[in-house]
Structure formats: C-alpha cells, structure tokens
C-alpha positions as CSV (number, residue, x, y, z in Angstrom):
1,X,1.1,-10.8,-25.6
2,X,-0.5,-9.3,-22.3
3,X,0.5,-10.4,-18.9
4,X,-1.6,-12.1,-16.7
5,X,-1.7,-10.7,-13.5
6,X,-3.0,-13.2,-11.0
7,X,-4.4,-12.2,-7.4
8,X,-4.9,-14.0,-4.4
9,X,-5.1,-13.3,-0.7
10,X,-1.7,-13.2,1.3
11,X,-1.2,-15.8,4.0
12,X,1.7,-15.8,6.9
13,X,3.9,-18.1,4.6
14,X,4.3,-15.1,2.5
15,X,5.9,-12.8,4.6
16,X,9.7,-13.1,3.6
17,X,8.9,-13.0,0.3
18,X,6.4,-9.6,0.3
19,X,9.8,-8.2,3.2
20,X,12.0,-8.6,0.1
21,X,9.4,-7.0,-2.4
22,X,8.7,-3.7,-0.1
23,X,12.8,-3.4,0.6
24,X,13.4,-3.9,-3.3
25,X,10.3,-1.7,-4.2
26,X,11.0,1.3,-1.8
27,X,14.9,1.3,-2.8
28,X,14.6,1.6,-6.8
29,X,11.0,3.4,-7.1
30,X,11.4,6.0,-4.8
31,X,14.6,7.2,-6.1
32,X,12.7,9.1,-8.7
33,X,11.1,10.9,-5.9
34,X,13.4,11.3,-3.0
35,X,17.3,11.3,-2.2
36,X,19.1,8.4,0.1
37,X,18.2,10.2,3.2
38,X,14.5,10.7,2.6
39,X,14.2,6.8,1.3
40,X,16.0,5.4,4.6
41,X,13.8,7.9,7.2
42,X,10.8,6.9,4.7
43,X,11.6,3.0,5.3
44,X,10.8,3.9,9.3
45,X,7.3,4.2,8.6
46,X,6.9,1.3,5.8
47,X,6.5,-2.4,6.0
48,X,4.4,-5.0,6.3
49,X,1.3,-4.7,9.2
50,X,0.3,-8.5,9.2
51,X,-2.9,-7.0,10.8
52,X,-3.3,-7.0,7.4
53,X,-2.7,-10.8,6.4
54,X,-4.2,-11.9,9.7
55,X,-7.8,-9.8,8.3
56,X,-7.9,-11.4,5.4
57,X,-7.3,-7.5,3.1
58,X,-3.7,-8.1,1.6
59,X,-3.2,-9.2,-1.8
60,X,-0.5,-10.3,-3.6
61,X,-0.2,-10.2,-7.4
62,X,2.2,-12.6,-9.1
63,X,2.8,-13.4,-12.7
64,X,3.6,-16.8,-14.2
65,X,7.2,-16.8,-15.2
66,X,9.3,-19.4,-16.7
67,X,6.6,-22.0,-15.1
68,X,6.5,-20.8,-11.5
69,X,4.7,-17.6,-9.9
70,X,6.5,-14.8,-9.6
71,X,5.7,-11.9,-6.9
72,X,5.6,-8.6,-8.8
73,X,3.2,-6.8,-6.4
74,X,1.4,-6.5,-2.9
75,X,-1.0,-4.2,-0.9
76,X,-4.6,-4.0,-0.2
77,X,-7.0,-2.0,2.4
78,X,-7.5,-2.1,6.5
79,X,-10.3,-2.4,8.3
80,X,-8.3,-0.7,11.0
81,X,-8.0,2.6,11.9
82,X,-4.0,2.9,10.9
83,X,-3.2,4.7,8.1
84,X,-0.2,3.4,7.5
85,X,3.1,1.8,8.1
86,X,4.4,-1.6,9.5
87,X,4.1,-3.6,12.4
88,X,7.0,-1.3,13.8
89,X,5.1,1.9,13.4
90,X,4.6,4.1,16.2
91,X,1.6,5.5,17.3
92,X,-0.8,2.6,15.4
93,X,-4.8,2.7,16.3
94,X,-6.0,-1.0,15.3
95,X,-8.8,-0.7,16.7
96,X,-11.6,-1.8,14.1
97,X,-13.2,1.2,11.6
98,X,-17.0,1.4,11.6
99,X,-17.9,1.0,7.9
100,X,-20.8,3.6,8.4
101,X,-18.9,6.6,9.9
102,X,-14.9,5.7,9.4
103,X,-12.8,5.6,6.1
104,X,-11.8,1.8,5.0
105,X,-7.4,2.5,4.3
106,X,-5.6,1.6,1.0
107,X,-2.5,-0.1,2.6
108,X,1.2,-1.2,2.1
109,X,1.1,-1.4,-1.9
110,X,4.4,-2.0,-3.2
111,X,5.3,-2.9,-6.8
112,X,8.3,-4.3,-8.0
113,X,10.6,-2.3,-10.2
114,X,10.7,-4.4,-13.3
115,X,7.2,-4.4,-13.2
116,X,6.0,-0.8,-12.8
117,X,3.5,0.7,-15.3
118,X,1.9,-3.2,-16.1
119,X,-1.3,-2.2,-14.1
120,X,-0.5,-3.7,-10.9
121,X,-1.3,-0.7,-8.7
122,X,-4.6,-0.1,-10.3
123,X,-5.1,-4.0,-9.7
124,X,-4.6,-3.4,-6.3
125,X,-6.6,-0.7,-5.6
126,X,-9.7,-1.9,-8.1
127,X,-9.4,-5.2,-5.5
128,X,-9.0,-2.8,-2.6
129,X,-12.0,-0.9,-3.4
130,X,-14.6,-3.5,-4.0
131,X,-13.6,-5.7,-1.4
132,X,-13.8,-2.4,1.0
133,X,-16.9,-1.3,-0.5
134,X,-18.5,-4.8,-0.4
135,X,-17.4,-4.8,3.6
136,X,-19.9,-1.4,3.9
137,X,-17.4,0.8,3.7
138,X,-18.5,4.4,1.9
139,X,-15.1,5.9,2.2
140,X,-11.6,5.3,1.8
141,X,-8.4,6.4,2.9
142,X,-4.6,5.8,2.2
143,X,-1.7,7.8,3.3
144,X,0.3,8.0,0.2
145,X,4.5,8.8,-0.6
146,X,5.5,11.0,-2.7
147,X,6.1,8.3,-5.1
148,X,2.3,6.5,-5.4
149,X,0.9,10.3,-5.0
150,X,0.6,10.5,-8.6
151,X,-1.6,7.1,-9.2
152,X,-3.8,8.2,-6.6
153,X,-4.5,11.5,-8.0
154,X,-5.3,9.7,-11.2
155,X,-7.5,7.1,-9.9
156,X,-9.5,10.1,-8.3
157,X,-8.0,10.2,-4.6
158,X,-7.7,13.5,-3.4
159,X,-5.4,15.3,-0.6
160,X,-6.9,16.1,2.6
161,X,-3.7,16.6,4.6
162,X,0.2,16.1,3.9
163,X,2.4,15.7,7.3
164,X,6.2,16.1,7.4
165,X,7.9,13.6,10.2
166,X,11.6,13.9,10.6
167,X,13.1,10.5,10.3
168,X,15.6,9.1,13.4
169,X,18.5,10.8,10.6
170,X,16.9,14.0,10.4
171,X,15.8,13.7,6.8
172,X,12.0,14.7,5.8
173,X,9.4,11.9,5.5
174,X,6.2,13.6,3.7
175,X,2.8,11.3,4.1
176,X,0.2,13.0,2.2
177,X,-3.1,12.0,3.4
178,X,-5.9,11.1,0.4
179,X,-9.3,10.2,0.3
180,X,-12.1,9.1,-2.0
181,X,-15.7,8.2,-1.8
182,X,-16.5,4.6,-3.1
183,X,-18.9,5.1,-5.9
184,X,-22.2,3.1,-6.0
C-alpha cells in the first residue's frame, strides 16, 4: 500500500519537533557521506532559520501512523538572500530576493532516517518550486551537503560553486552551491 505523504505549512508550534528531526536527520544520513568530525563542524552551519516559518516557505511532511501524524520530513525555499544555515549562522543576508533578478533558495530539507527513499525530498522540492515559481521567481538556488548533492543532481540542479569552511574543530564542512532555472 503507498504512503500518504501529507504537506502543510510549518508554524512556530513546530519548532521542537522539526529541532529533533534536523539533529536525528543530520546524525544517521550523513554518516554515509562524512565521518564524526565533518557531521559535528557540518551541524555549525544547519538548523532551523524561522525566517523561514515566519515567511510562510517551510513545509513539513508527516505521515499518518498508528492514528496520529508523524513528522518524517521538513524544508522548503527563502525568499531571502541566505543560502543556507540556521538562525545561528554567521554571515546571513535576509534581506528580501527580487524575484526578477535574484535566485529564490531550496532550504533546511531534512528527512528522517526511517523514511529516506519514500519521496519526501522530491515532495519538498516539487512544493519548493511551484510555490517559488508562483512567487515570480525564475531561478533557484540551494547550497547542498554532500549528502542531498546527489538528489539535486537528479532533479536537474547543477553546481555553480562548492566552498570548504573549516568547522570550530578543524574538520572540513563542503557546501556545494547549485542552481536551476524554474521551467515554464
């Protein structure tokens, strides 16, 4: 039987919950990617931005299980001109992106480990997209981990830039910047 995946926007009340989905979603899926080291100086720029909530451009996907809703996933797109990270981020610009000369930015998606591969990230960005593109965005943006790199490349994002930060323990923290025009 397929799962139903149900959407809605995130509020403020959701917060703890979506902070215990990015800690449990960066722990186990990046270990595929990166060592201990990488995944803590990684967690320095991750987390939730409630720019995000407060705009209105965060979703989060939950499934009906054993008769409540479950939170399996959550991420969406900024109107802002940060790329990425939390609300603890250095060097954030959110200032607002014009739609006719700026990228809109795929943000914060996180999925939760017993539910990757079920279509959740190509949820988000498919809800990302429109809702971007029905804004009057053209473009969009994300800066991507080396985990979600290859869904973006599949879902026809492609690499503009890739930085390498050094996290406050000295291990690498690689944020590849990708883009994609929003088709017609």
């Amino acid at each position: 039987m397929p799962i139903e995946l149900k959407h809605r926007i995130a509020q403020t009340t959701d917060i703890p919950a979506v902070v215990n989905l990015m800690q449990l979603s960066i722990e186990e899926n990046m270990k595929s990617f990166l060592g201990a080291t990488e995944i803590e100086a990684a967690k320095e720029t991750m987390g939730v931005d409630q720019t995000l909530i407060a705009d209105g451009t965060y979703f989060v996907i939950e499934v009906n299980h054993e008769g409540s809703n479950l939170l399996v996933g959550c991420g969406g797109w900024g109107k802002r001109k940060t790329l990425y990270g939390g609300d603890h981020t250095v060097g954030r610009d959110d200032s607002l992106s014009n739609p006719e000369t700026d990228a809109a930015r795929i943000r914060a998606m996180y999925t939760h480990p017993d539910w990757t591969r079920k279509g959740i990230g190509s949820l988000l960005l498919d809800l990302g997209e429109r809702t971007a593109k029905e804004a009057g965005f053209h473009t969009i943006e994300l800066g991507a981990t080396l985990a979600g790199e290859p869904l973006y490349l599949v879902r026809g994002y492609r690499e503009i830039s890739r930085e390498t930060s050094k996290g406050s323990n000295g291990s690498d923290n690689v944020v590849i910047k990708m883009h994609k025009t929003l088709g017609d």
